[in-house]
PDB file of N, H, CA, C and O in Angstrom:
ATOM      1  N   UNK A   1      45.706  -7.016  -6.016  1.00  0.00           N
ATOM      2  CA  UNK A   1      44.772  -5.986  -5.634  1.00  0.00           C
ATOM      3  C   UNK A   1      43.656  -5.860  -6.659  1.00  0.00           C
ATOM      4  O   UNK A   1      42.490  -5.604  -6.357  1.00  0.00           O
ATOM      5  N   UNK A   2      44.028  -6.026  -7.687  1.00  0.00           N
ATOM      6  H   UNK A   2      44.975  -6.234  -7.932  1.00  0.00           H
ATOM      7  CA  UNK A   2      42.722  -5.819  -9.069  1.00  0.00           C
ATOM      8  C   UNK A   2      42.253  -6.985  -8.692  1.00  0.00           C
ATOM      9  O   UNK A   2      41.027  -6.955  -8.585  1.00  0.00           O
ATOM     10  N   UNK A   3      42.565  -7.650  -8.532  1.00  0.00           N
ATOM     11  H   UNK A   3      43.561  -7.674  -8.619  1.00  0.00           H
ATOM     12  CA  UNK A   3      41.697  -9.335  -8.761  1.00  0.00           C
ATOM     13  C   UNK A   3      40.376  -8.929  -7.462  1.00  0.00           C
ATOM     14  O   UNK A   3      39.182  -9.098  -7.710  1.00  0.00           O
ATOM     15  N   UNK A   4      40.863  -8.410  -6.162  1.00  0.00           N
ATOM     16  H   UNK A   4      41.833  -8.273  -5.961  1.00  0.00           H
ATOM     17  CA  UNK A   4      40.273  -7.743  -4.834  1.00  0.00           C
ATOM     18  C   UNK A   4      39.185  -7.001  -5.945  1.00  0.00           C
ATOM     19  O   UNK A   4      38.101  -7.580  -5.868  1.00  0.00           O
ATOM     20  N   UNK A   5      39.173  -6.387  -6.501  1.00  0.00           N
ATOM     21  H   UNK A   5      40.053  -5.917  -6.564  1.00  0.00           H
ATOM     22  CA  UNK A   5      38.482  -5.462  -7.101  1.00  0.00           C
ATOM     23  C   UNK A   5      37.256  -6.113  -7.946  1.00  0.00           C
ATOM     24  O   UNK A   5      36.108  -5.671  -7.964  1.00  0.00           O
ATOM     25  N   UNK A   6      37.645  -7.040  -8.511  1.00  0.00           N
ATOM     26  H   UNK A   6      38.578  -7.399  -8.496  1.00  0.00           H
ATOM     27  CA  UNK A   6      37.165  -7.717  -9.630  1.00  0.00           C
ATOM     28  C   UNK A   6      35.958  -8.387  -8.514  1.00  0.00           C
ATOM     29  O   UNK A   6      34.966  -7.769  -8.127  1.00  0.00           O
ATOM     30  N   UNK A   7      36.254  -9.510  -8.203  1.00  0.00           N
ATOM     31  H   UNK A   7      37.059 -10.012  -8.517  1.00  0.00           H
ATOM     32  CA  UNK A   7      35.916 -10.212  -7.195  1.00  0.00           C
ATOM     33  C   UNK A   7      34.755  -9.586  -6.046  1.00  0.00           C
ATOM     34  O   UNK A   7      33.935 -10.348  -5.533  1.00  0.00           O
ATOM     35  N   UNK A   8      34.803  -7.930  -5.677  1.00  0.00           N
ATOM     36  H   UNK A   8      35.469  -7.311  -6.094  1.00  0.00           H
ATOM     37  CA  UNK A   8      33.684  -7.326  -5.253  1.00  0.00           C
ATOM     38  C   UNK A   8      32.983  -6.724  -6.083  1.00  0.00           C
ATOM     39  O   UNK A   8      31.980  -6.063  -5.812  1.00  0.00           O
ATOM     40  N   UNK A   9      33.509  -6.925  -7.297  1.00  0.00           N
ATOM     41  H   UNK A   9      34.323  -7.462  -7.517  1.00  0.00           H
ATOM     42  CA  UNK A   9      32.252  -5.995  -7.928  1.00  0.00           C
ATOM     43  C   UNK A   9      31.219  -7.456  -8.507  1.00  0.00           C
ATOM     44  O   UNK A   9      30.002  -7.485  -8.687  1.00  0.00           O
ATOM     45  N   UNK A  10      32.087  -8.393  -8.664  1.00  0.00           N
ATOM     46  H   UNK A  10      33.076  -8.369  -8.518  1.00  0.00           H
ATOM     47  CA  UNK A  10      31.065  -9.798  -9.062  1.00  0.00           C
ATOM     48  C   UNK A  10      30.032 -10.120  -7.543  1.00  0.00           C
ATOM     49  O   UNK A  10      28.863 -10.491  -7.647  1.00  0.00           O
ATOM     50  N   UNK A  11      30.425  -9.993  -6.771  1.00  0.00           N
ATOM     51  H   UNK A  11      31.375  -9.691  -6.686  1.00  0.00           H
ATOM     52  CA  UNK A  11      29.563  -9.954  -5.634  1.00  0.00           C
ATOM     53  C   UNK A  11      28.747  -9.376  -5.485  1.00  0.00           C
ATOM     54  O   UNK A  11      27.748  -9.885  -4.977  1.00  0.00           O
ATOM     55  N   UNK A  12      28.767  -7.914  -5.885  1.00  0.00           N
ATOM     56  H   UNK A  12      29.579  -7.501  -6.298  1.00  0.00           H
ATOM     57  CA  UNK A  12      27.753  -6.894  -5.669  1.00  0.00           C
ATOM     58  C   UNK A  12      26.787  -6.886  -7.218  1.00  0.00           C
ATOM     59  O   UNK A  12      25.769  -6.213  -7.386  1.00  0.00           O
ATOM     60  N   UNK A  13      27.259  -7.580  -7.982  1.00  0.00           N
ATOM     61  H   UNK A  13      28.085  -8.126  -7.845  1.00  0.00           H
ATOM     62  CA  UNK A  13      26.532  -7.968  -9.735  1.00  0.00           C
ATOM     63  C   UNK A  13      25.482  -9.482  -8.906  1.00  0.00           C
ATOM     64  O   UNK A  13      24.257  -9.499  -8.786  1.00  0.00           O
ATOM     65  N   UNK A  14      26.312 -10.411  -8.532  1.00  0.00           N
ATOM     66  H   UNK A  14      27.307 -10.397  -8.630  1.00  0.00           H
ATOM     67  CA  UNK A  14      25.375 -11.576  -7.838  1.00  0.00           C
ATOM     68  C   UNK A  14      24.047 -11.095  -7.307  1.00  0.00           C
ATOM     69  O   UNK A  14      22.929 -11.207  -7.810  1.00  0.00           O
ATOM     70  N   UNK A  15      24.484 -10.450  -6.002  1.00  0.00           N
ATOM     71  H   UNK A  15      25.392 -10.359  -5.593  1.00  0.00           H
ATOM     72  CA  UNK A  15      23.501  -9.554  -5.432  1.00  0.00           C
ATOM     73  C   UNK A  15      22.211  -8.844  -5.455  1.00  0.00           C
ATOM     74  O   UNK A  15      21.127  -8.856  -4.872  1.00  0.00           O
ATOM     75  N   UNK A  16      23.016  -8.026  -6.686  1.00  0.00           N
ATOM     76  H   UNK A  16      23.896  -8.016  -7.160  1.00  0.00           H
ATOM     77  CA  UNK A  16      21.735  -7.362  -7.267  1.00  0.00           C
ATOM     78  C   UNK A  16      20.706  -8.383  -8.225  1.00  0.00           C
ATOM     79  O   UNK A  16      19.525  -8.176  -8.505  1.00  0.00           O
ATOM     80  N   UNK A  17      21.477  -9.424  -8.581  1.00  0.00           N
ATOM     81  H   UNK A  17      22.436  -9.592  -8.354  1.00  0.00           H
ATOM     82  CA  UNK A  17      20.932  -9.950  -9.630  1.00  0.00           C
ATOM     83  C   UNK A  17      19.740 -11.338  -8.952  1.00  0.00           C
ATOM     84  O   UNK A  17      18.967 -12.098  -9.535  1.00  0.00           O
ATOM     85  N   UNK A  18      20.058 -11.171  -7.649  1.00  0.00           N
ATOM     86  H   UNK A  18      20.686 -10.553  -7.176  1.00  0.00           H
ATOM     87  CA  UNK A  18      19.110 -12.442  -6.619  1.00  0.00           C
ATOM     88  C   UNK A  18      18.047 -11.305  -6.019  1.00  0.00           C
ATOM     89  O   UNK A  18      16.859 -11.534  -5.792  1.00  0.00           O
ATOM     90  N   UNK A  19      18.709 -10.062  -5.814  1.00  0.00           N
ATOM     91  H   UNK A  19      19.674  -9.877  -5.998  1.00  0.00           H
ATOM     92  CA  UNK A  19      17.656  -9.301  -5.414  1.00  0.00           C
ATOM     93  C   UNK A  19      16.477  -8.645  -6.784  1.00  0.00           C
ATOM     94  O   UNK A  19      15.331  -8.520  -6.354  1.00  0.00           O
ATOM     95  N   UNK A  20      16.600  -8.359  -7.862  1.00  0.00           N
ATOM     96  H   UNK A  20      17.531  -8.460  -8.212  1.00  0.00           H
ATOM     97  CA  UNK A  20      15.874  -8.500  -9.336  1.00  0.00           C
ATOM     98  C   UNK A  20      14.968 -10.058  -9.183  1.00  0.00           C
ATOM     99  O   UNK A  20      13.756 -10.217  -9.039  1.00  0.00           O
ATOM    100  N   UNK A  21      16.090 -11.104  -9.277  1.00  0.00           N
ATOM    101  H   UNK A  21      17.074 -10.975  -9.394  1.00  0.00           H
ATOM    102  CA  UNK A  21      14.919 -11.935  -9.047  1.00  0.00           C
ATOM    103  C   UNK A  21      13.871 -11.953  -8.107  1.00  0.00           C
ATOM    104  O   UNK A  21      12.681 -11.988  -8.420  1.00  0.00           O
ATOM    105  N   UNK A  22      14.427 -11.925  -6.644  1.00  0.00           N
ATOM    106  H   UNK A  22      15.394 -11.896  -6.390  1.00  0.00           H
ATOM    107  CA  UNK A  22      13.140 -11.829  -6.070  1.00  0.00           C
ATOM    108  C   UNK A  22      12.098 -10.834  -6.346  1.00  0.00           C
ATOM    109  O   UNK A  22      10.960 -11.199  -6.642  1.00  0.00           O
ATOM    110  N   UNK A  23      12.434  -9.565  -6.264  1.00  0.00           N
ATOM    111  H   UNK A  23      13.358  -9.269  -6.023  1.00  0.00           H
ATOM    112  CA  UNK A  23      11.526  -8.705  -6.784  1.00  0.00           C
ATOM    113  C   UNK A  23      10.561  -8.691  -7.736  1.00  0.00           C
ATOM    114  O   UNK A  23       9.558  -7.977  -7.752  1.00  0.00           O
ATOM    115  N   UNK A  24      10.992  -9.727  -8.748  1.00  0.00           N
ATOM    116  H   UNK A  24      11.807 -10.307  -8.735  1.00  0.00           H
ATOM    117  CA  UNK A  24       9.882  -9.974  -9.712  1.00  0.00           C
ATOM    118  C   UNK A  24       9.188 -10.898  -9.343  1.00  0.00           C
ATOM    119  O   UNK A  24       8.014 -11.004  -9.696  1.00  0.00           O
ATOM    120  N   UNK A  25       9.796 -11.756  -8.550  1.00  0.00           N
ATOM    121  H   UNK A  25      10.750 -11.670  -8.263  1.00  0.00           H
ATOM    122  CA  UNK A  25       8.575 -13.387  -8.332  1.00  0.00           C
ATOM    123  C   UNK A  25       7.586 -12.930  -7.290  1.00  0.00           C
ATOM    124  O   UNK A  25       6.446 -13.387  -7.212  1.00  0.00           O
ATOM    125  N   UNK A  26       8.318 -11.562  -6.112  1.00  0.00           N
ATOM    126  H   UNK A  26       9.245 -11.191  -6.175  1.00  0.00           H
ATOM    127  CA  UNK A  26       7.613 -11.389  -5.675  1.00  0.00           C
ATOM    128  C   UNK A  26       6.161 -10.435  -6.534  1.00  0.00           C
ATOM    129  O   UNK A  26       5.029 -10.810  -6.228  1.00  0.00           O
ATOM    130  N   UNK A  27       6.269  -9.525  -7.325  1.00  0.00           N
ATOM    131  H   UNK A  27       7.188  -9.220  -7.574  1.00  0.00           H
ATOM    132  CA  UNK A  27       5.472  -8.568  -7.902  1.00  0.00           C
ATOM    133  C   UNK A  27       4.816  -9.708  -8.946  1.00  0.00           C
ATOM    134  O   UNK A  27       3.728  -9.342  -9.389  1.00  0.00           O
ATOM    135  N   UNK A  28       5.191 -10.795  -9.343  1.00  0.00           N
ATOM    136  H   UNK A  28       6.076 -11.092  -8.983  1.00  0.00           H
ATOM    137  CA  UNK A  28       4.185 -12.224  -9.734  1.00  0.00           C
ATOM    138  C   UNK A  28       3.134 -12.435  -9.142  1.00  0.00           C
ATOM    139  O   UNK A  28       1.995 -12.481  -9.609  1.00  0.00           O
ATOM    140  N   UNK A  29       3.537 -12.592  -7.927  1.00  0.00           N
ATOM    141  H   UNK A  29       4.461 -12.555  -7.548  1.00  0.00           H
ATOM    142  CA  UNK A  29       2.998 -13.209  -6.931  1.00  0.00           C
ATOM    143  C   UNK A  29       1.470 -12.145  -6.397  1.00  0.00           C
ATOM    144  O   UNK A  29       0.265 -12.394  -6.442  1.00  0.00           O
ATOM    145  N   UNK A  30       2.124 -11.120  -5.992  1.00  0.00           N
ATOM    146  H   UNK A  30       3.103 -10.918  -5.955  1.00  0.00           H
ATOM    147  CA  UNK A  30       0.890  -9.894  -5.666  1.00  0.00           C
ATOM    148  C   UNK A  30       0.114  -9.888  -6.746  1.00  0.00           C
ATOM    149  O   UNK A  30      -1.076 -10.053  -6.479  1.00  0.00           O
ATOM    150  N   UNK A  31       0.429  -9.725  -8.132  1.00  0.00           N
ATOM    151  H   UNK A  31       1.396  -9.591  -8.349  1.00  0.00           H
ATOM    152  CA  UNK A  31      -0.596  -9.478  -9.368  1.00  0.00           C
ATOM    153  C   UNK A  31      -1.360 -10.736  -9.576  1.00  0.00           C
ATOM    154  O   UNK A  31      -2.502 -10.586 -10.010  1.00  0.00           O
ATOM    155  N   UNK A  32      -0.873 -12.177  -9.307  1.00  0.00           N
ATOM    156  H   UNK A  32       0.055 -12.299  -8.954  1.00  0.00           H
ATOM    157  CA  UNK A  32      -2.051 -12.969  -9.518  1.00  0.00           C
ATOM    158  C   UNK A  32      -3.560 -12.547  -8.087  1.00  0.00           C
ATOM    159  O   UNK A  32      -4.767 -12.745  -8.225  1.00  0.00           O
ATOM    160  N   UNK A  33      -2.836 -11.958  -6.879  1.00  0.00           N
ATOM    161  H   UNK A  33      -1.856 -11.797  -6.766  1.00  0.00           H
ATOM    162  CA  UNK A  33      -3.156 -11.874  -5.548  1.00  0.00           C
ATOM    163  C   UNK A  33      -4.202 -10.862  -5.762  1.00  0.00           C
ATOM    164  O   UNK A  33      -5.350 -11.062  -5.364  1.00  0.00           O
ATOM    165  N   UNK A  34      -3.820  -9.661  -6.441  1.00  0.00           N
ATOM    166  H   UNK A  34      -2.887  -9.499  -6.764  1.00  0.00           H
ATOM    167  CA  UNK A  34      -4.729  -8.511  -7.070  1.00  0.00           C
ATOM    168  C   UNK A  34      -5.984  -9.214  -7.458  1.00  0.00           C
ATOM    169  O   UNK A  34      -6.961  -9.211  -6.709  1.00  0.00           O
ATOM    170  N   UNK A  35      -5.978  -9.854  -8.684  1.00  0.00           N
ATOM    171  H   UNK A  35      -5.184  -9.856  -9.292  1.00  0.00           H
ATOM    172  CA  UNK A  35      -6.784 -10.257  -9.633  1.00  0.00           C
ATOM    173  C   UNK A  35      -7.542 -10.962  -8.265  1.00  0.00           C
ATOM    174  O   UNK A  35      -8.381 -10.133  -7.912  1.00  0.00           O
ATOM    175  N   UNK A  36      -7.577 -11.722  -7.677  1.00  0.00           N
ATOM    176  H   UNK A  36      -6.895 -12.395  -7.964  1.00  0.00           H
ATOM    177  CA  UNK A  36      -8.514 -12.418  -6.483  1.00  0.00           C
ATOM    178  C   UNK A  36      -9.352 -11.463  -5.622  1.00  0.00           C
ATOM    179  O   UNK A  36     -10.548 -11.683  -5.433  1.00  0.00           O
ATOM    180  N   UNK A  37      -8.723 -10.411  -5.105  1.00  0.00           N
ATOM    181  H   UNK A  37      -7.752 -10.233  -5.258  1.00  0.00           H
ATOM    182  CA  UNK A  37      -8.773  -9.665  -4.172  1.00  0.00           C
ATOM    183  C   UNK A  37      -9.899  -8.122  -5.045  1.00  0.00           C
ATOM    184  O   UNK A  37     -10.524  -7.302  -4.374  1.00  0.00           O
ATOM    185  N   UNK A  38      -9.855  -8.136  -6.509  1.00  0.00           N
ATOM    186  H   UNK A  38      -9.347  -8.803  -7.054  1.00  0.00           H
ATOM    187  CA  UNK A  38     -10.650  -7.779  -7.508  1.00  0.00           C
ATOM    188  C   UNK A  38     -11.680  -8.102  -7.745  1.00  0.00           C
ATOM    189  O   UNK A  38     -12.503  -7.289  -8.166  1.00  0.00           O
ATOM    190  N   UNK A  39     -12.032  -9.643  -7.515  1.00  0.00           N
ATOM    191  H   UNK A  39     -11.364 -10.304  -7.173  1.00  0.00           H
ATOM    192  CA  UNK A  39     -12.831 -10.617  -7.442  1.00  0.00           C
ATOM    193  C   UNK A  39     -14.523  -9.681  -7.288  1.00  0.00           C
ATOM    194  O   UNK A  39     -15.318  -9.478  -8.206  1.00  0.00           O
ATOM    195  N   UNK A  40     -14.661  -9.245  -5.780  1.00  0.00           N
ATOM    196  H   UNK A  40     -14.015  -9.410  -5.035  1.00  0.00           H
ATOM    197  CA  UNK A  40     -16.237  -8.671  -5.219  1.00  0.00           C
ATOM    198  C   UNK A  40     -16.621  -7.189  -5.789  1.00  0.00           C
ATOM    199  O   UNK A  40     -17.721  -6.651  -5.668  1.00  0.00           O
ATOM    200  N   UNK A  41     -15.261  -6.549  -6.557  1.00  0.00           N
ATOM    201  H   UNK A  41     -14.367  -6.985  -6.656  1.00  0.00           H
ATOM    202  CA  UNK A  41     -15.614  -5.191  -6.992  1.00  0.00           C
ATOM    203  C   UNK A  41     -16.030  -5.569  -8.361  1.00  0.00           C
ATOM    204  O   UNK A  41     -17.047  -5.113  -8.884  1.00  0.00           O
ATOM    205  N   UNK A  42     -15.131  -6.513  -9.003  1.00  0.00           N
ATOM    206  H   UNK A  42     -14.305  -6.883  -8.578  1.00  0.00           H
ATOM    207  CA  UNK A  42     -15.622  -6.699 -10.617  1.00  0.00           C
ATOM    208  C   UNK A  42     -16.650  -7.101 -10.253  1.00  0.00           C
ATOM    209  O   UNK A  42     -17.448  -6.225 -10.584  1.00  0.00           O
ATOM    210  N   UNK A  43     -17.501  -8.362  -9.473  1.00  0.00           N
ATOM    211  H   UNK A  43     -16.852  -9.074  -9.205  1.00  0.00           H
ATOM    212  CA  UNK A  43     -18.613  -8.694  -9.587  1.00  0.00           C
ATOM    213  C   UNK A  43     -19.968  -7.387  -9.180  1.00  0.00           C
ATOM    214  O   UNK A  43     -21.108  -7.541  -9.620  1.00  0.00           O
ATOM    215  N   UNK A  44     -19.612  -6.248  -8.362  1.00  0.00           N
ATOM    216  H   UNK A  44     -18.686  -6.123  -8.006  1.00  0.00           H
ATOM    217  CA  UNK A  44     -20.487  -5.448  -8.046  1.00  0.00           C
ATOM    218  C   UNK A  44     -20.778  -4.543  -9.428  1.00  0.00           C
ATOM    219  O   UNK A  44     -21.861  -4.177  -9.883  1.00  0.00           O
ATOM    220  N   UNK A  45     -19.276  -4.291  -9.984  1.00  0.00           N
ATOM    221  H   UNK A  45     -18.396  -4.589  -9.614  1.00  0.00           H
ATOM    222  CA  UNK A  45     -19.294  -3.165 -11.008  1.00  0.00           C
ATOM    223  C   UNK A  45     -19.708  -3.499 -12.350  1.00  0.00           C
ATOM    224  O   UNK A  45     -20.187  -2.606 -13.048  1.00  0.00           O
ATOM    225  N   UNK A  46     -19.563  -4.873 -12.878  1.00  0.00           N
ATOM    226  H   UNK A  46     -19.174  -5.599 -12.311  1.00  0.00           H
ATOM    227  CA  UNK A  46     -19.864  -5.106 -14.155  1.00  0.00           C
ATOM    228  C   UNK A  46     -20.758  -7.002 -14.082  1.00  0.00           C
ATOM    229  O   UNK A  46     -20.901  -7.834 -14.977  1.00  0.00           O
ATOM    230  N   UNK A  47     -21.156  -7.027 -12.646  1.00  0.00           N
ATOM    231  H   UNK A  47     -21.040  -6.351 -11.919  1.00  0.00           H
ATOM    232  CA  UNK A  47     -21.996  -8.185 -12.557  1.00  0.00           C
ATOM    233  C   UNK A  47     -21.188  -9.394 -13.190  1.00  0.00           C
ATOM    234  O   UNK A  47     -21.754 -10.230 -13.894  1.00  0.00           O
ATOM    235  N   UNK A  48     -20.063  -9.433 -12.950  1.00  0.00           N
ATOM    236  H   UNK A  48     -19.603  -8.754 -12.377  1.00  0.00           H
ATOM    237  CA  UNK A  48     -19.592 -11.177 -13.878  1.00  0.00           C
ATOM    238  C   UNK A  48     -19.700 -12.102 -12.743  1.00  0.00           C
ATOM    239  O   UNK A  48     -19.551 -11.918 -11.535  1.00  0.00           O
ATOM    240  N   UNK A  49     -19.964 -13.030 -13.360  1.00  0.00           N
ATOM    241  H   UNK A  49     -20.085 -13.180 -14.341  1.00  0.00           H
ATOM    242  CA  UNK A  49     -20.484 -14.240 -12.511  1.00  0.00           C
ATOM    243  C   UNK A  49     -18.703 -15.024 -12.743  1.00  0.00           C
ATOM    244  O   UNK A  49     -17.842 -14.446 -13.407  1.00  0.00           O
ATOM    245  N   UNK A  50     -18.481 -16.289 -12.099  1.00  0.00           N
ATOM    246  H   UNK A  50     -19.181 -16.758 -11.560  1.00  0.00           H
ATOM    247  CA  UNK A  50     -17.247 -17.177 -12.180  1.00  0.00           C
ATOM    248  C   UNK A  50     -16.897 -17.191 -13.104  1.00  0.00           C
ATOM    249  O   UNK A  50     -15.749 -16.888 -13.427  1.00  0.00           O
ATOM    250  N   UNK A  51     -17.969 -17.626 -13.988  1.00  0.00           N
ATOM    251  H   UNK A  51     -18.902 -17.873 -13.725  1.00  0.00           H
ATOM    252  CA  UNK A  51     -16.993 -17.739 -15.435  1.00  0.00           C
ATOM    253  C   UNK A  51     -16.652 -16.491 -15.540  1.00  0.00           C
ATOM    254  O   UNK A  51     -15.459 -16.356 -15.266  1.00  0.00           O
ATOM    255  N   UNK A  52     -17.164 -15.527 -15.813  1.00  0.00           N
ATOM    256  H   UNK A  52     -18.132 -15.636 -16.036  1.00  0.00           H
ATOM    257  CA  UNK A  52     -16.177 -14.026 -16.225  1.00  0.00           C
ATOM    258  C   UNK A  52     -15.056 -14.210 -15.826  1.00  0.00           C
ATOM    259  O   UNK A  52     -14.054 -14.370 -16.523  1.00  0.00           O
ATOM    260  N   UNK A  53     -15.167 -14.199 -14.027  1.00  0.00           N
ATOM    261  H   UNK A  53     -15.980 -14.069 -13.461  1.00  0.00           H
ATOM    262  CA  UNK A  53     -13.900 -13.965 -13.611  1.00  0.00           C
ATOM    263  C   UNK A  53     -12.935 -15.079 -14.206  1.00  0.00           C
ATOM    264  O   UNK A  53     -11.809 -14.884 -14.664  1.00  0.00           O
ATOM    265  N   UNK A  54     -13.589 -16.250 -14.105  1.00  0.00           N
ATOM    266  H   UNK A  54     -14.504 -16.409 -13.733  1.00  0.00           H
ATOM    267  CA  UNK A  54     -12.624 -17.764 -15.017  1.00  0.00           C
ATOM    268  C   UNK A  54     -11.639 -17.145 -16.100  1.00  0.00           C
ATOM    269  O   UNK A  54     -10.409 -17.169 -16.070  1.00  0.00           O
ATOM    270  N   UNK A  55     -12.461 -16.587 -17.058  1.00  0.00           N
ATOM    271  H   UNK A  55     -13.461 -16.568 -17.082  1.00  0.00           H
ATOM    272  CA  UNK A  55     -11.957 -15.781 -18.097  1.00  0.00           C
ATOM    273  C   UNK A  55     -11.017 -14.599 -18.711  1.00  0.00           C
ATOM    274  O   UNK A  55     -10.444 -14.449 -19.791  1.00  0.00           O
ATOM    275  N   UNK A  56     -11.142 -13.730 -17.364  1.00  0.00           N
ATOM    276  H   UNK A  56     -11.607 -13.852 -16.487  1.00  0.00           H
ATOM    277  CA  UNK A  56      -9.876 -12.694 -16.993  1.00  0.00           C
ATOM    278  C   UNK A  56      -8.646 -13.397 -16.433  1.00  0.00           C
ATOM    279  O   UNK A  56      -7.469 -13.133 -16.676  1.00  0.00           O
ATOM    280  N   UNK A  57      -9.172 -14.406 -15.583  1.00  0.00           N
ATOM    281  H   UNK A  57     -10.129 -14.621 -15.385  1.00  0.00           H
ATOM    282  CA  UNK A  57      -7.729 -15.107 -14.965  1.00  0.00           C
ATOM    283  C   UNK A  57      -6.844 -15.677 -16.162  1.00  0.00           C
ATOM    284  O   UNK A  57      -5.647 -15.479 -16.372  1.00  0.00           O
ATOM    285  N   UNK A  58      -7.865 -16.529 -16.977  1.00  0.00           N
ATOM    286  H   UNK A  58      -8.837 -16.689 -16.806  1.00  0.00           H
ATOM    287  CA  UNK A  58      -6.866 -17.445 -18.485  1.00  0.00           C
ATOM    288  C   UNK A  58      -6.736 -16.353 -18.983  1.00  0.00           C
ATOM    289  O   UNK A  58      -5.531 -16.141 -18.852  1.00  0.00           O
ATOM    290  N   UNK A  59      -7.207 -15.430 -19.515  1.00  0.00           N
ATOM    291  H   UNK A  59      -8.186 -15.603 -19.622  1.00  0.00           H
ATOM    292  CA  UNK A  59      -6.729 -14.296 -20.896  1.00  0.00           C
ATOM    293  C   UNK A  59      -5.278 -13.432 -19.538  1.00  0.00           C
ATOM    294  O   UNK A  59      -4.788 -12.526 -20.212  1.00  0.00           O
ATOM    295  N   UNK A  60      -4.754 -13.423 -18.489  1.00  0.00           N
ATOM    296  H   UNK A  60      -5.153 -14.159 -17.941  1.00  0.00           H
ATOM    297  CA  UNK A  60      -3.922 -12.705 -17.839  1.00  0.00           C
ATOM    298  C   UNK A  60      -2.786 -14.155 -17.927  1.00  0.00           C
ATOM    299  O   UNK A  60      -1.617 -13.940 -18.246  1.00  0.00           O
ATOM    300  N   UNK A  61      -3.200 -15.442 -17.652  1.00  0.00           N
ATOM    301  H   UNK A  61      -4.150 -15.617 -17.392  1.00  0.00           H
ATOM    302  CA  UNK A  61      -2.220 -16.118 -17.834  1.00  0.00           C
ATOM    303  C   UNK A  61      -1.472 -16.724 -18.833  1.00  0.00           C
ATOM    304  O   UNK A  61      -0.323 -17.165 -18.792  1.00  0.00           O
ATOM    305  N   UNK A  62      -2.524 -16.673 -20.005  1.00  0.00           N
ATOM    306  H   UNK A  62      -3.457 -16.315 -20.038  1.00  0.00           H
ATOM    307  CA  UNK A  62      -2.069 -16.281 -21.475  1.00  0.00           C
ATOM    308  C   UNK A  62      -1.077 -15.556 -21.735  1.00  0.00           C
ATOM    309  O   UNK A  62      -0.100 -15.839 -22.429  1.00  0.00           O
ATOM    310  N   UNK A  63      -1.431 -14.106 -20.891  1.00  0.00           N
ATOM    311  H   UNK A  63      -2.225 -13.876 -20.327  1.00  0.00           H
ATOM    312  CA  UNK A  63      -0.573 -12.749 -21.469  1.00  0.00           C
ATOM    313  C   UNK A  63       0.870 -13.021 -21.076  1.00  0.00           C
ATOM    314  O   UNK A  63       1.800 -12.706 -21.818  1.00  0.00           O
ATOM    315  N   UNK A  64       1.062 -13.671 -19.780  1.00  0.00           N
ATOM    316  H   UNK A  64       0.306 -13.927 -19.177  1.00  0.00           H
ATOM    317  CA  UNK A  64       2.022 -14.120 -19.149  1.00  0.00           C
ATOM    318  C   UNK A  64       2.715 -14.942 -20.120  1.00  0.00           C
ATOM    319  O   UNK A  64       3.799 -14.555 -20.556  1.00  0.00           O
ATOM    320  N   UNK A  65       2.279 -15.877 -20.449  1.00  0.00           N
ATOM    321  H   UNK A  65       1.398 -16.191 -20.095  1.00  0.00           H
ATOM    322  CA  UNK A  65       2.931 -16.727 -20.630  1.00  0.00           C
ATOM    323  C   UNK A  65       3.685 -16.397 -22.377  1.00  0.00           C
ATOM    324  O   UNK A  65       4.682 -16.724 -23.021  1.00  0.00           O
ATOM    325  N   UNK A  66       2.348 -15.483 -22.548  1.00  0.00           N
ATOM    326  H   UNK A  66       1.538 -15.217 -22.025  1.00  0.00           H
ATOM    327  CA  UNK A  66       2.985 -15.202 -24.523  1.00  0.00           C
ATOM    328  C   UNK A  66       4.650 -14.151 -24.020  1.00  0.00           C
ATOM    329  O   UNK A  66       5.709 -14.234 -24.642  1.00  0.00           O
ATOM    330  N   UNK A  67       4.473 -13.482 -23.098  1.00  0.00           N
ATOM    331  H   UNK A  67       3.612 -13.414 -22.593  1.00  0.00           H
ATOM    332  CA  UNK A  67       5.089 -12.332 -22.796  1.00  0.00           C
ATOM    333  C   UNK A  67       6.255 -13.043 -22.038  1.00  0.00           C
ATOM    334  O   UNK A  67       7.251 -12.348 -21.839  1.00  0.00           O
ATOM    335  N   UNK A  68       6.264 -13.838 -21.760  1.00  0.00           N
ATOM    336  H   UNK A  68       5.455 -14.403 -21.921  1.00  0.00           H
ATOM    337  CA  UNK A  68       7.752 -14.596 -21.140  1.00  0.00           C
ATOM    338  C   UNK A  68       8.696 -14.847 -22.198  1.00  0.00           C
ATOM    339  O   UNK A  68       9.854 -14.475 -22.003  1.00  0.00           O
ATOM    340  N   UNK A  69       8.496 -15.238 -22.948  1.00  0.00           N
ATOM    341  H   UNK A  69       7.556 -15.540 -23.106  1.00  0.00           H
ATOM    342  CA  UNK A  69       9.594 -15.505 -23.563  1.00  0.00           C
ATOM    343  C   UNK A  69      10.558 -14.229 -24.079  1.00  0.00           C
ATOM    344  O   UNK A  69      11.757 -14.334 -24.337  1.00  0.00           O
ATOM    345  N   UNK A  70       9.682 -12.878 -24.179  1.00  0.00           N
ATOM    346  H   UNK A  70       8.708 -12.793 -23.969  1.00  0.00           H
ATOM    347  CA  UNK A  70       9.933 -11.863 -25.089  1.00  0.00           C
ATOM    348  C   UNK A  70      10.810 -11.292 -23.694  1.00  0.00           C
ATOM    349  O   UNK A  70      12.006 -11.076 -23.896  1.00  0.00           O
ATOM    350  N   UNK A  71      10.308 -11.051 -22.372  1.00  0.00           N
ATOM    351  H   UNK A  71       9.337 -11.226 -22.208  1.00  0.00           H
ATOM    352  CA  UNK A  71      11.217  -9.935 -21.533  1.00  0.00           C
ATOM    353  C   UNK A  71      11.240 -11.330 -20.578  1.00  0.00           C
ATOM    354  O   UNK A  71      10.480 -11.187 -19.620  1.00  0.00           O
ATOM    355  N   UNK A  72      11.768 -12.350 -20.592  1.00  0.00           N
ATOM    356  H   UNK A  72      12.385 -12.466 -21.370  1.00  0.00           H
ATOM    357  CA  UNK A  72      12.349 -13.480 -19.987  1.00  0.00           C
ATOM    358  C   UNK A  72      11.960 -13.232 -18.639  1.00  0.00           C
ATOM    359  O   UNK A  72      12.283 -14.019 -17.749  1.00  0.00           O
TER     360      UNK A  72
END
């Protein structure tokens, strides 16, 4: 009967732990989607031409990438 026990709570630990993942690849996914969709307001509000925007995209994928290793 404990082993019964054991055995659903590792299921419901799996679970949560595929549903965390998705949740983050998905909220990845929208924030690069943001930054695009940002695209015609940054250019109205502070006039950046491609390269600007070029430039927010690398300094965000930078941040990413310095910041991965620290909260995995």
């Amino acid at each position: 009967m404990n082993t019964n026990n054991r055995d659903s709570a590792s299921r419901r630990v799996r679970r949560l732990l595929v549903a965390l993942i998705f949740c983050a690849a998905a909220l990845n996914y929208v924030d690069r989607q943001v930054l695009a969709l940002l695209k015609p307001i940054l250019h109205g509000e502070f006039a950046w031409d491609n390269q600007d925007f070029a430039h927010l995209g690398s300094v965000f994928q930078l941040s990413a990438a310095i910041a991965l290793p620290f909260v995995g």
